[in-house]
C-alpha positions in Angstrom: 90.3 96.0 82.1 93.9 97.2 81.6 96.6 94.9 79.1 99.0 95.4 78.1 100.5 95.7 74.3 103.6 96.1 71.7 103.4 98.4 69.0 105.0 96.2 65.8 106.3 98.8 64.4 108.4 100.2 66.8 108.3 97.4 69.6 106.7 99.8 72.2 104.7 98.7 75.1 101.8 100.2 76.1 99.1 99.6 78.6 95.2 99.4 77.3 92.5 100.5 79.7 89.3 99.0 77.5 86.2 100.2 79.2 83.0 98.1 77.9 79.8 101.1 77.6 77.3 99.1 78.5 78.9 97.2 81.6 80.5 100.7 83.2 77.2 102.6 83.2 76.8 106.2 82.2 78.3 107.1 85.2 81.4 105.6 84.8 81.5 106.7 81.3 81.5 110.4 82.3 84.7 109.9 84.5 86.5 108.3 81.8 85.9 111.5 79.9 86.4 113.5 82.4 89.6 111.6 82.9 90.5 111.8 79.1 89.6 115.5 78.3 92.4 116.1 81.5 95.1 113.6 80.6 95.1 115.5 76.9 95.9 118.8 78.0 98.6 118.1 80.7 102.5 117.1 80.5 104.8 116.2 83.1 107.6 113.5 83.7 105.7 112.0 87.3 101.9 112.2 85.3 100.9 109.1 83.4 101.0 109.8 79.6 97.8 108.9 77.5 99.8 108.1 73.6 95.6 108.2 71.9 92.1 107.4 72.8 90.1 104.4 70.6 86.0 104.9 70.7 83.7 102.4 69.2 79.8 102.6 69.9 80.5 99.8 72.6 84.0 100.2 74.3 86.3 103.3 74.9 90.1 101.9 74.2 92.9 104.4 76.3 96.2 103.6 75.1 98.3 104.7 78.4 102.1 105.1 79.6 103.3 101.2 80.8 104.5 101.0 84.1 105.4 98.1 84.4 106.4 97.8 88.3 102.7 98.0 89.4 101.3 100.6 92.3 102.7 101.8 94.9 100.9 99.9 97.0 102.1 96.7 96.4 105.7 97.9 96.5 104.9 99.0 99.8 103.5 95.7 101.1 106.2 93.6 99.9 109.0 96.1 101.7 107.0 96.8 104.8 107.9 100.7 104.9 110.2 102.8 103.2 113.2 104.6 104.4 113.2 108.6 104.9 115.6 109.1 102.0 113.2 106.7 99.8 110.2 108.3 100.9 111.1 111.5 100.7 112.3 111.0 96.7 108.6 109.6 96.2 107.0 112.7 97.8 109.5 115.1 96.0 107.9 113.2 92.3 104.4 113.9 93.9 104.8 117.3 95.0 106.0 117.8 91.7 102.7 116.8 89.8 100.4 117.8 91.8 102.1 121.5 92.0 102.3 121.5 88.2 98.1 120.3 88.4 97.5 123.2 91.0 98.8 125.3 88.3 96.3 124.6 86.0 93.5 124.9 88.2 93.5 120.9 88.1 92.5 119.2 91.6 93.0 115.0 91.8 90.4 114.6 94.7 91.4 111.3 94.8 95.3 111.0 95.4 96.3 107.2 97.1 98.7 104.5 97.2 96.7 102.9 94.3 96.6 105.6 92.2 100.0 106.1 91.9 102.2 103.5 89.5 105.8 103.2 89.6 107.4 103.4 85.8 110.8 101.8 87.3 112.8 101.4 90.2 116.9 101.5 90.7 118.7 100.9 93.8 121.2 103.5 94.7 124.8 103.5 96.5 123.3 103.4 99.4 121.2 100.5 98.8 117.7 102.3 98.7 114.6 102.3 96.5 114.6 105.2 93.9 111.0 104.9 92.4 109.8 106.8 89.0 106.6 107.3 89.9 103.7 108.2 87.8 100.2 109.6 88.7 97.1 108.0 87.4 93.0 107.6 87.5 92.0 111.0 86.7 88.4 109.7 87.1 87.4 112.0 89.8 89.5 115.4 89.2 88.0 118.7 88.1 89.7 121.8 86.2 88.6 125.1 86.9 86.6 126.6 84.6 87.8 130.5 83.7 86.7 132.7 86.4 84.9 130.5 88.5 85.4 129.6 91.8 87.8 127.4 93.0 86.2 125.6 95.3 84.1 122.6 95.3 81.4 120.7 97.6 81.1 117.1 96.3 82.2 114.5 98.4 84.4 112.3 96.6 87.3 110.2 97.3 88.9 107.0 99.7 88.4 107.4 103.3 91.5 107.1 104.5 92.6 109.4 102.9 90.0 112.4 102.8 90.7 115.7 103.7 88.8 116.9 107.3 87.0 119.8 104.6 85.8 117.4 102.2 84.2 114.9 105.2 82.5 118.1 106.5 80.9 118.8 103.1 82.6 121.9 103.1 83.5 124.3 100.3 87.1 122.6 99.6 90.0 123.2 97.1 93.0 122.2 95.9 94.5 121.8 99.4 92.5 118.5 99.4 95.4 117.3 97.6 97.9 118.4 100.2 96.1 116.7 102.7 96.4 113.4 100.7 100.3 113.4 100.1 100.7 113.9 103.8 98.2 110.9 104.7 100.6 108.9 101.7 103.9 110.4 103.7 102.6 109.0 106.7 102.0 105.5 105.5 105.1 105.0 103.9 106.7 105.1 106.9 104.9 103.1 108.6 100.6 102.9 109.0 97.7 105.2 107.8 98.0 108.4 110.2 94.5 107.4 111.3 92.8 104.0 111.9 89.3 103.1 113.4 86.5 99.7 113.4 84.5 102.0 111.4 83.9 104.9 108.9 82.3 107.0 111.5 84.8 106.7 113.7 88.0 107.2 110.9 85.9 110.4 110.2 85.9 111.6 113.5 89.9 111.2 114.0 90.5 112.9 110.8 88.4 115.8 111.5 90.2 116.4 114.9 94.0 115.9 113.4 95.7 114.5 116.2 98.8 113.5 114.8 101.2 111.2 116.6 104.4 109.7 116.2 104.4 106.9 119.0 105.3 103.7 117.4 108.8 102.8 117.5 109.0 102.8 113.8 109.4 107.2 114.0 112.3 106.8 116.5 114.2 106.4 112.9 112.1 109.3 111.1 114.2 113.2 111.7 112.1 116.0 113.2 112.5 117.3 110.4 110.0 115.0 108.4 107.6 114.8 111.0 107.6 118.8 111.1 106.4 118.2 107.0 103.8 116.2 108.0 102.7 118.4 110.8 102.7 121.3 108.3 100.6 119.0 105.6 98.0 117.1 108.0 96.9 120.4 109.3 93.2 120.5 109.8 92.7 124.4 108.5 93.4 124.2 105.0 94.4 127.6 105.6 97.3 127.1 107.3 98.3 123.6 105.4 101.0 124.0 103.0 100.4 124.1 99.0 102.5 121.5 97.5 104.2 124.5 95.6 105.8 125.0 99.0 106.4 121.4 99.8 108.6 121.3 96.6 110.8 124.4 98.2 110.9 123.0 101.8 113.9 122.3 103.2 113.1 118.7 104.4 113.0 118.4 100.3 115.8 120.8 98.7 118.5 119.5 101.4 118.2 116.3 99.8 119.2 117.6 96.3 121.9 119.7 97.5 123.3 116.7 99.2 122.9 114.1 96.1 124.7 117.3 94.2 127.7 117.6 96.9 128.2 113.2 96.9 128.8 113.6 93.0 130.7 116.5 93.3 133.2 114.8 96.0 133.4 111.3 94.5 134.4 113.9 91.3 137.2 115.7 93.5 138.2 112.2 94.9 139.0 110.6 91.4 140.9 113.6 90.1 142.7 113.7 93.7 143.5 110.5 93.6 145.0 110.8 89.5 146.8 113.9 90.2 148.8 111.8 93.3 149.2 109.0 90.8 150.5 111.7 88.1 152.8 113.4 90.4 154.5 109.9 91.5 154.8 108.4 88.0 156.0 111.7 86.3 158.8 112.4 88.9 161.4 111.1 86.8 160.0 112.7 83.6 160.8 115.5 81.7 159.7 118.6 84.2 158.8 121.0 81.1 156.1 118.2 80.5 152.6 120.2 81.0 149.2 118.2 82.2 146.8 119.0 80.8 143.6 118.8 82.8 140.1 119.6 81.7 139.1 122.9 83.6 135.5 121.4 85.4 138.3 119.2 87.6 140.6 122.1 88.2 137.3 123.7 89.6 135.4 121.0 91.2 139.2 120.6 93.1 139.1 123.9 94.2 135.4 123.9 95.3 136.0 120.3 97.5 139.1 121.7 99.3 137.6 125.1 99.8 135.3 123.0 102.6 
């Protein structure tokens, strides 16, 4: 059960995950601590923050990050799909986490649409969803222990979104999680990369990787982003892409160097736009009159008309 609650003192809200002992099972018990001995030793912006932990002899109380616009999910059913710009900002936030988990020898196992909240949302200039996203349910993940081996053999996880490594009860990695942002990619564009009446079947598909982009709905997604999802459904974990390398694709880092260059010309545009103004209103002035103009416009000017 999750609630959510204001601190009186400072007017905070937070959300309570209350887990009742004796209901949840031993079982569930250890993945709450496994989820709480993880969430205590990492820190980053697109991670969901746990503020304390609560333990009485019959319920476990986590006091947890609010995000108050719900999962992912949801978001996506009401909206259909997402644009590529849209999309791509959420799988920027994810790459992110995950690469900063992979760090620390930390592996998800069980990234999905449901497992990721959204903190906020703002609608840009060009009318598109910018989502804060936060990753959550730690339930499943495992840390590396020093000098061990990073691989893993327990088959864990949502169908749709399992790795070809982990259905083959293969030794599997981090690159699990790779293969779980792509199958995310995929669906915010449009459906689940792979569909079928049954489990069997679904497992079957995976395992081959035959990736298509058919439906009319790609005819608006660039080569470009179908190449990343190419590169992340790749059936070889091998040969699939760390989300380390996601983070520096070009797909991903031509998007921030174009959000830098809009701000930079709207910048140049204003202080083009003064200086006209200046030059038309101070024609009859006193021509020893100096303007004085803050150097950052004097060099974003420069930059702009260097083009």
């Amino acid at each position: 059960v999750v609630i959510e609650v204001t601190d009186k003192e400072t007017g905070m809200k937070w959300a309570i995950k209350k887990v009742n002992r004796e209901k949840a099972g031993s079982s569930a018990v250890k993945l709450l601590e496994r989820e709480v001995s993880i969430l205590k030793t990492v820190n980053h912006e697109h991670i969901i923050h746990l503020e304390q932990v609560f333990e009485t002899p019959k319920r476990v109380y986590l006091v947890l990050e609010l995000c108050e616009d719900g999962e992912l999910r949801e978001i996506l059913q009401r909206k259909g799909q997402f644009t590529e710009n849209e999309t791509r900002h959420i799988i920027q936030s994810l790459a992110s986490a995950i690469a900063y988990l992979h760090k620390r020898d930390i592996v998800h196992r069980d990234l999905k649409l449901e497992n990721i909240l959204v903190k906020s949302s703002d609608i840009d200039e060009e009318n598109e969803m910018k989502l804060n996203i936060k990753v959550t349910d730690f339930g499943l993940a495992v840390q590396k222990m020093g000098g061990s081996e990073s691989m893993f053999q327990s088959t864990c996880g949502t169908p749709i979104y399992m790795a070809p490594e982990v259905i083959s009860a293969h030794d599997y990695s981090q690159q699990c999680d790779v293969w779980s942002i792509g199958v995310i990619m995929y669906i915010l564009c449009g459906d689940p990369p792979f569909m079928a009446g049954s489990e069997e079947k679904l497992f079957e598909l995976i395992k081959k990787g035959d990736l298509h982009f058919k439906h009319s709905i790609w005819d608006t997604v660039s080569k470009a982003a179908k190449a990343v999802l190419e590169l992340l459904l790749r059936v070889d974990p091998a040969h699939r892409m760390t989300a380390n390398e996601l983070l520096h694709i070009q797909w991903i880092t031509v998007s921030c160097c174009f959000f830098f260059f809009k701000k930079t010309l709207n910048i140049c545009l204003i202080f083009l736009f003064i200086c006209e103004n200046c030059s038309s209103n101070c024609q009859n002035s006193d021509p020893d009159t100096e303007l004085h103009i803050p150097s950052v416009y004097m060099h974003t000017s420069f930059y702009c008309a260097s083009l």
